[in-house]
C-alpha positions in Angstrom: 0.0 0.0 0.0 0.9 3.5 -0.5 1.1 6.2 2.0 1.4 9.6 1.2 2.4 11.4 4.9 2.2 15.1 5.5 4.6 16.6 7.8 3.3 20.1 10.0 5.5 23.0 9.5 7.2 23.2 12.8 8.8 20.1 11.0 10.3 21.9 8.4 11.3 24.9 11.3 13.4 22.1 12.5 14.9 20.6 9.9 16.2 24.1 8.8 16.9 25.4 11.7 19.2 22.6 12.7 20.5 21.0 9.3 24.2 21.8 10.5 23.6 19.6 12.6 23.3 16.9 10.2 26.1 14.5 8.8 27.3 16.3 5.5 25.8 13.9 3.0 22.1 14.6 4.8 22.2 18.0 4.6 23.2 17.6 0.6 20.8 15.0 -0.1 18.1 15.2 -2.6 15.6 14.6 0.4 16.5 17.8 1.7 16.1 19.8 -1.4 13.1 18.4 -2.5 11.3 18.9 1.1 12.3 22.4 0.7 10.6 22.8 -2.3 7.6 21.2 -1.5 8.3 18.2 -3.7 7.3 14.8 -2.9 9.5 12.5 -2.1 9.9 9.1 -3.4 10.5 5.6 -1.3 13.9 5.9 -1.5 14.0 9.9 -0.5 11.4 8.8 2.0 13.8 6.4 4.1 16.7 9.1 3.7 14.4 11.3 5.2 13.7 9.5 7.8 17.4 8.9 8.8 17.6 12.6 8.4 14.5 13.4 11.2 16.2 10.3 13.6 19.8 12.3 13.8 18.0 15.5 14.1 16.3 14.3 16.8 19.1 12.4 18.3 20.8 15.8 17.9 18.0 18.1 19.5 18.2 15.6 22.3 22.0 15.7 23.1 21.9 19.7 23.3 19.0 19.2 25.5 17.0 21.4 22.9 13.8 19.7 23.1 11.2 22.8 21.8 8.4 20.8 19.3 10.9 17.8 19.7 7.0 15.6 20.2 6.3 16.9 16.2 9.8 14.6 15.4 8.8 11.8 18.0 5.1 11.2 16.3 7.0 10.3 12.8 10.5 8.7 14.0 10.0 7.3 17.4 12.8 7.9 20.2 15.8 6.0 19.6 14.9 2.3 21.0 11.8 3.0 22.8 9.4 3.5 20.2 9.6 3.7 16.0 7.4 6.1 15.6 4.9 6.2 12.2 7.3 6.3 9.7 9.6 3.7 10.8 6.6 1.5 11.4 4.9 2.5 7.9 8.2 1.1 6.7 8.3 -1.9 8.8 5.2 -3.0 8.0 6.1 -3.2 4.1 4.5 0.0 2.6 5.8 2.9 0.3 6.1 6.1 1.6 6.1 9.5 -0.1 6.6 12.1 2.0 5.2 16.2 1.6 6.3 19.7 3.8 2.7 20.9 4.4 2.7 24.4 4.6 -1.3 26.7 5.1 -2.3 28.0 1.2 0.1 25.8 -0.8 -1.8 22.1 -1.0 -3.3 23.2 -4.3 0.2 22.4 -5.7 -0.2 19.2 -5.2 -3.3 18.2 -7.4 -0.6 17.5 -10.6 2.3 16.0 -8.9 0.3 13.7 -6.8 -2.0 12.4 -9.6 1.6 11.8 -11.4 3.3 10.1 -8.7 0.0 7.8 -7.5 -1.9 7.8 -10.1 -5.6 7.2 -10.6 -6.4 4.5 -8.9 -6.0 5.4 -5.7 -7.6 2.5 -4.0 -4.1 1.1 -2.3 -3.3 4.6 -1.5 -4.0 6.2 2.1 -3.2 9.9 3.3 -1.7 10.5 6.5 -2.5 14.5 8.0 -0.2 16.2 10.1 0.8 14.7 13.9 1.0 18.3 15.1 -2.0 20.3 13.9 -5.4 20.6 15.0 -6.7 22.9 12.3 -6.6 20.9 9.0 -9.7 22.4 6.9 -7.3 22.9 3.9 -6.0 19.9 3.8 -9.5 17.8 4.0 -10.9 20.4 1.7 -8.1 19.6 -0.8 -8.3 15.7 -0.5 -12.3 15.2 -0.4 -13.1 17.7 -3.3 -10.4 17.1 -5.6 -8.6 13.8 -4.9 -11.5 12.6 -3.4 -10.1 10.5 -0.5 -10.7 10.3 3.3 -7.8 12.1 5.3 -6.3 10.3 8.7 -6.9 11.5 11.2 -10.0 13.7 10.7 -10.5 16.5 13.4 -12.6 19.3 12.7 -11.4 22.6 14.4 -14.0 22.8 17.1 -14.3 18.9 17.7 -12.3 19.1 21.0 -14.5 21.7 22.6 -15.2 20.6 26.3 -18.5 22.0 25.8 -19.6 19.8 23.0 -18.0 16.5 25.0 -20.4 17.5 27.8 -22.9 16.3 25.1 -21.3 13.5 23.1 -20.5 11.9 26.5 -23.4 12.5 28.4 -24.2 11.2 31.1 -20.4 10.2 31.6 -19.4 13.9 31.9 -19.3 16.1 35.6 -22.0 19.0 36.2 -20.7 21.8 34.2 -22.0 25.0 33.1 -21.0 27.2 29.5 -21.2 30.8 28.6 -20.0 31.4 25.0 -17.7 33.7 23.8 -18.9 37.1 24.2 -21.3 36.4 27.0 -19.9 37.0 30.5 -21.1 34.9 33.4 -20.5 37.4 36.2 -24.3 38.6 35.0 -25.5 35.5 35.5 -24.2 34.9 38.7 -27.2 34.7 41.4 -28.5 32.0 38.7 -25.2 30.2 39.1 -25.3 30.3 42.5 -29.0 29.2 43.3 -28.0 25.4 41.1 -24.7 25.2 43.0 -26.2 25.3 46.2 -29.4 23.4 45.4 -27.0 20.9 43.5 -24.1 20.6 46.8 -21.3 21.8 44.4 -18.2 22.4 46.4 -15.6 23.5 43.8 -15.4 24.7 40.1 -12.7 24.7 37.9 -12.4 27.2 35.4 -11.6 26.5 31.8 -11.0 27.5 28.3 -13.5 25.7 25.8 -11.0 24.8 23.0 -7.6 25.0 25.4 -5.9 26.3 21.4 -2.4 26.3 23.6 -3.7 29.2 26.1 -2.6 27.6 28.9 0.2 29.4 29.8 -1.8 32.5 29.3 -5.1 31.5 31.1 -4.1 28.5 33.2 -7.1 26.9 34.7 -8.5 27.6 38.2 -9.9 26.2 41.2 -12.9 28.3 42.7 -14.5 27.5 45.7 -18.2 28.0 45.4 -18.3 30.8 47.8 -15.3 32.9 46.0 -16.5 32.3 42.4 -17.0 35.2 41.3 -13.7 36.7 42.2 -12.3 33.7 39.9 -14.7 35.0 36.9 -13.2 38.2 37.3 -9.4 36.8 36.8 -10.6 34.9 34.1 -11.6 37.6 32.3 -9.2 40.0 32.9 -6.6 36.9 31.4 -8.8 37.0 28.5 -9.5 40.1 27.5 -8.1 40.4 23.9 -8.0 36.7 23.2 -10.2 35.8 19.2 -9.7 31.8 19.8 -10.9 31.8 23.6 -14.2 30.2 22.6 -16.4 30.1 26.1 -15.8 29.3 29.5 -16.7 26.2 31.0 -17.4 25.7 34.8 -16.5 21.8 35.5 -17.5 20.5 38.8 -14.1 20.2 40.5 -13.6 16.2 41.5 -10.7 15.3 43.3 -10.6 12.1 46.0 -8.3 13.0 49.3 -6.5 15.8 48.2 -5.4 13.8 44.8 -6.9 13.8 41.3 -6.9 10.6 39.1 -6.5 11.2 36.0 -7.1 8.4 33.7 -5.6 9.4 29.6 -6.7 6.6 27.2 -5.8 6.8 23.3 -8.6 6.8 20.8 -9.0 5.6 17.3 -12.7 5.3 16.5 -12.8 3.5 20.3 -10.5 2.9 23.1 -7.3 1.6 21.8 -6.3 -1.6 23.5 -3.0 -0.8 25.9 -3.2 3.2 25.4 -4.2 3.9 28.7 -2.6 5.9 31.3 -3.5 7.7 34.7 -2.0 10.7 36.5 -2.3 10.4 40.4 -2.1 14.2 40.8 -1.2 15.0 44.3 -2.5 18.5 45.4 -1.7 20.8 48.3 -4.5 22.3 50.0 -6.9 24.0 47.3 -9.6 25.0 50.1 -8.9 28.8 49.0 -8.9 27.9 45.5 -6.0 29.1 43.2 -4.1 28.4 39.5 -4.5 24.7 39.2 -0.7 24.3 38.3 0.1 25.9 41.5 -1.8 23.9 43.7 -0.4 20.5 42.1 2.3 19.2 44.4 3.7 16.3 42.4 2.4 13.8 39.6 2.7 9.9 39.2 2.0 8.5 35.8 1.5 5.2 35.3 -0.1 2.7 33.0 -3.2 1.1 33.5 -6.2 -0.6 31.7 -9.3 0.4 31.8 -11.6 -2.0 33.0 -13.8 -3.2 30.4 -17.3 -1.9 31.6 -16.0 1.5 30.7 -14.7 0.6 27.6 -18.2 -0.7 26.5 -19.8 2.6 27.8 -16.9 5.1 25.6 -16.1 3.2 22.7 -19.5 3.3 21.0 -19.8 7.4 21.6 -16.0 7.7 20.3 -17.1 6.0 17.2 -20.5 8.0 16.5 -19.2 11.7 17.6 -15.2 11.4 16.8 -15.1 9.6 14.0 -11.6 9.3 12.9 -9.8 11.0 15.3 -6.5 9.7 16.3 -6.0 11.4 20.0 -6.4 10.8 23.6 -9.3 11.4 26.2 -9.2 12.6 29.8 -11.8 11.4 32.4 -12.0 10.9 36.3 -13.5 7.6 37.6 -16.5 9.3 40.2 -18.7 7.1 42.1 -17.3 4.2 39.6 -18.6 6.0 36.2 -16.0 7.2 34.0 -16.7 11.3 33.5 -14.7 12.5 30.6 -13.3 16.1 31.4 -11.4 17.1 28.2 -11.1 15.6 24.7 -7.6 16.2 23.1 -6.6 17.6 19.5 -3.7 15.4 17.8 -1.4 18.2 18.5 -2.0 18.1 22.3 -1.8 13.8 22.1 1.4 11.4 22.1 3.4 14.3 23.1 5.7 12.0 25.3 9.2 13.5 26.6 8.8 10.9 30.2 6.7 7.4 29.3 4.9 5.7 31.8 6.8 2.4 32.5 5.3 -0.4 29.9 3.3 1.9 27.7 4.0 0.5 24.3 4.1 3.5 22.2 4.1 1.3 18.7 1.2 -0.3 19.5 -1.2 2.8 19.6 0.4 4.3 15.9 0.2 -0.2 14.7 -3.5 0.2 16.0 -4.5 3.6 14.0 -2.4 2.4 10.7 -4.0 -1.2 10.9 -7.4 0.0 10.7 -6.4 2.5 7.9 -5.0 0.3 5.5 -8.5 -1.7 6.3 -10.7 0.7 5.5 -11.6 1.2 2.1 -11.5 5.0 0.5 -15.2 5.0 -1.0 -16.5 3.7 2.3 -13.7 6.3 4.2 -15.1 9.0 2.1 -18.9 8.7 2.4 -18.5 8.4 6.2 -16.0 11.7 6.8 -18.5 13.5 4.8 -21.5 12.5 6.2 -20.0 12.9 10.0 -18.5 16.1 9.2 -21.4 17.9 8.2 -23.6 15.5 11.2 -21.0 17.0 14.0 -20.7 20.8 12.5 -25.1 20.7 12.5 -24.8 19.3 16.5 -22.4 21.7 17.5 -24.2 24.8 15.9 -27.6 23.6 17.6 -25.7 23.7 20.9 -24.2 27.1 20.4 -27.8 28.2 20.1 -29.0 27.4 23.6 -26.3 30.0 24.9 -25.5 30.1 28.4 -26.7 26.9 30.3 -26.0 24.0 32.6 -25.7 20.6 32.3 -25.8 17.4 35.0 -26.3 14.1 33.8 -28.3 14.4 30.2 -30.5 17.5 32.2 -30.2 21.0 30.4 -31.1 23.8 31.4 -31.1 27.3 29.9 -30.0 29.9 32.3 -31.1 32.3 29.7 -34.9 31.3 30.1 -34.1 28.7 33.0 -36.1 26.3 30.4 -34.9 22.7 30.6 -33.9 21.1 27.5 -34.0 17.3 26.8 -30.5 16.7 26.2 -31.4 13.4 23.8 -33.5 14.7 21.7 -31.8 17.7 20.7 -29.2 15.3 19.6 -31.7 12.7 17.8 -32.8 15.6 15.8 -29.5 17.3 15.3 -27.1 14.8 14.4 -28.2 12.8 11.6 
C-alpha cells in the first residue's frame, strides 16, 4: 500500500533550523532539497528522510533542545523505545512518499500527486499532520479534488469541552457554558441558586478549546463561595484573546486531596494498551488558586481500563469522533467514567517521560492497521457525512447560549427552560 504522509511545519522549522547539525551527506541530499521545495518525495527519498529526522532528533536531544521535539517523535519514534509512524509504515512493508505541508500551498499538489500515485487510488492512504489541530485545507483539498478520506479527521472545534459534555453524556461532571462574548458574572445569582441546590463544592475554570492558552489562562480552582472573584481573573486573562471560545465551569472532582487522571488513546474507540492515569497530588486547594500551582507532584503510570468503561466510551467515540486519532481525559466518580477534556492530535502522544510499559508502537500499529483496512469510497462517504452530522450538533448547541448541564439534564440559564439533552441530539445529528 501506499502512504502519502504530510509533515506540520514546525517540522520543516526544525529541519532548517538545525540541518548543520546533520552528517554532510544529509544535509546535501536530494531529500532535503526536495522537502524544501515542497516536492514529494519518493520511497527511496522517503527512508533518507527518515534517517535525516532520527539524527536530528538524536541531535536536538543531546543539546538538550527539546522545543516541538514531540512533532519529530510522532513520525520517527525515540531512539529504541518507540519507532514512531514512519519507521513503522516502513516496517510494515509499505511505500512512503513524504510532503512539507505548509497553510495556502496544498493546491500544488493536485498535478504532482496524480503523477506520482496515479488514478487509482484504492491502495493509496493519506496521513495529515501529527501536530496540527486545524486541518480544513487539507480535507478540503483531498475530499473535493482527490476525493479520499484524510487520517486523522478533526474538525477545528471537535475538541471543545462544551460539546463533550454532550457526546459523552451522562459520563461527563456537572458543568455549566457561557460562550464567547457572554460574560457569566451577569448570571451569577442564577449560578449560585444550582450550585447550592446541587451541593457543588468547587469549580474549575476553563477554556472551551484550550488552542495552547494555557500558559496565558491556566485553569482555576474556585470555591463555590469565592467564584466570582475567579470569573473576574478569568476575564481579565482574556481580555483580547479571538480563539478563547467560552468558558466552561467543571465540577471540580478530586478524592483525598489527589486527582486521578485516567488518559486513554482513541482511534474510532479505546485503543487496546493506550491507557494511562496521572495520580495528581495537590496541596491544600480550600482557597482555591491556578491549578498548576496547587499541584504538588504527579505519578503517571499505565493502567487498563476496566472493560465496563470501555463498553460505555467506545461506541460514543465512534459516532461523535469519528476518525480521530487522540487521547481522552476522564475521572473515575462514584465508579462511572466522567470524561473532562477531549484532546486535539497536536496536544496527544506528546511524550518526553513514558509511563513504565506503555507500548508506544502499539497505539500508531493500531491507528495504521485500521487504515489500511478501511476502504476509501467507504472512508469518504462516512468523513462527509460525519462532518457535516457534527458541524449541524455543534451549531444547535451554540444556540442554547448560556446553560447547565448534569447528567443528560439541560437547562437554559437564559430562560431557565430545561432542555431534553437526547433529543436535541436525535434531531440534530443525523
Amino acid at each position: 500500500m501506499k502512504f502519502l504522509v504530510l509533515t506540520s511545519p514546525t517540522i520543516r522549522f526544525l529541519v532548517n533550523k538545525y540541518m548543520g547539525n546533520l552528517s554532510t551527506p544529509l544535509q546535501v541530499s536530494t531529500a532535503i532539497r526536495k522537502f524544501n521545495a515542497h516536492e514529494i518525495l519518493l520511497p527511496g527519498e522517503s527512508e533518507t528522510f527518515i534517517r535525516i529526522l532520527t539524527e536530528l532528533h538524536a541531535s536536538l536531544l543531546a543539546n538538550n533542545l527539546v522545543n516541538r521535539i514531540a512533532s519529530i517523535r510522532k513520525l520517527v519514534g525515540s531512539g529504541s523505545k518507540w519507532k514512531g509512524t514512519l519507521n513503522l509504515l516502513l516496517e510494515m512493508g509499505h511505500e512512503i512518499y513524504v510532503y512539507s505541508y505548509e497553510p495556502g500551498s496544498i493546491q500544488s499538489l493536485i498535478e504532482p500527486f496524480q503523477k506520482l500515485l496515479g488514478s487509482d487510488l484504492s491502495n493509496v492512504r493519506i496521513i495529515a499532520p501529527l501536530s496540527l489541530d486545524e486541518m480544513e485545507e487539507i480535507y478540503s483539498f483531498f475530499h473535493t479534488l482527490i476525493k479520499v478520506p484524510v487520517y486523522p479527521f478533526i474538525q477545528n472545534f471537535v475538541t471543545s469541552k462544551w460539546l463533550a459534555e454532550f457526546t459523552f453524556a451522562p459520563y461527563v461532571p456537572r458543568a455549566f457554558y457561557f460562550p464567547q462574548g457572554t460574560n457569566a458574572c451577569d448570571l451569577i445569582e442564577k449560578v449560585r441558586v444550582i450550585i447550592q441546590k446541587d451541593q457543588i463544592k468547587y469549580l474549575i475554570l476553563k477554556d472551551e478549546y484550550d488552542f495552547d492558552l494555557r500558559a496565558i489562562i491556566p485553569y482555576s480552582v474556585a470555591p463555590a463561595n469565592a467564584l466570582e472573584q475567579f470569573l473576574n481573573q478569568f476575564y481579565t486573562k482574556a481580555e483580547g484573546i479571538t480563539n478563547i471560545g467560552g468558558l466552561i465551569l467543571e465540577e471540580f472532582l478530586p478524592t483525598d486531596n489527589k486527582i486521578f487522571v485516567n488518559k486513554s488513546h482513541i482511534f474510532n474507540c479505546l485503543i487496546p494498551g493506550g491507557d494511562i492515569r496521572s495520580i495528581v497530588n495537590l496541596k491544600t486547594y480550600s482557597q482555591g488558586g491556578l491549578l498548576n500551582q496547587l499541584v504538588d507532584h504527579i505519578i503517571d503510570e499505565k493502567i487498563e481500563v476496566p472493560q465496563p468503561f470501555v463498553q460505555m466510551l467506545s461506541p460514543l467515540l465512534k459516532r461523535f469522533y469519528l476518525d480521530l486519532f487522540a487521547s481522552i481525559d476522564f475521572i473515575i466518580h462514584n465508579n462511572t467514567p466522567r470524561i473532562i477534556d477531549v484532546n486535539g492530535v497536536a496536544n496527544s502522544f506528546s511524550y518526553l517521560t513514558l509511563p513504565t510499559n506503555l507500548t508506544v508502537d502499539n497505539i500508531f500499529k493500531f491507528f495504521l492497521s485500521r487504515i489500511t483496512e478501511t476502504k476509501n469510497d467507504e472512508g469518504l462517504l462516512a468523513q462527509a457525512h460525519y462532518q457535516s452530522a457534527i458541524c449541524h450538533l455543534y451549531k444547535a448547541i451554540c444556540k442554547i447560549g448560556p446553560a447547565y448541564i448534569a447528567g443528560e439534564r439541560v437547562v437554559s440559564l437564559t430562560d431557565m427552560v430545561e432542555i431534553d439533552l437526547k433529543n436535541l441530539i436525535v434531531e440534530n445529528f443525523k
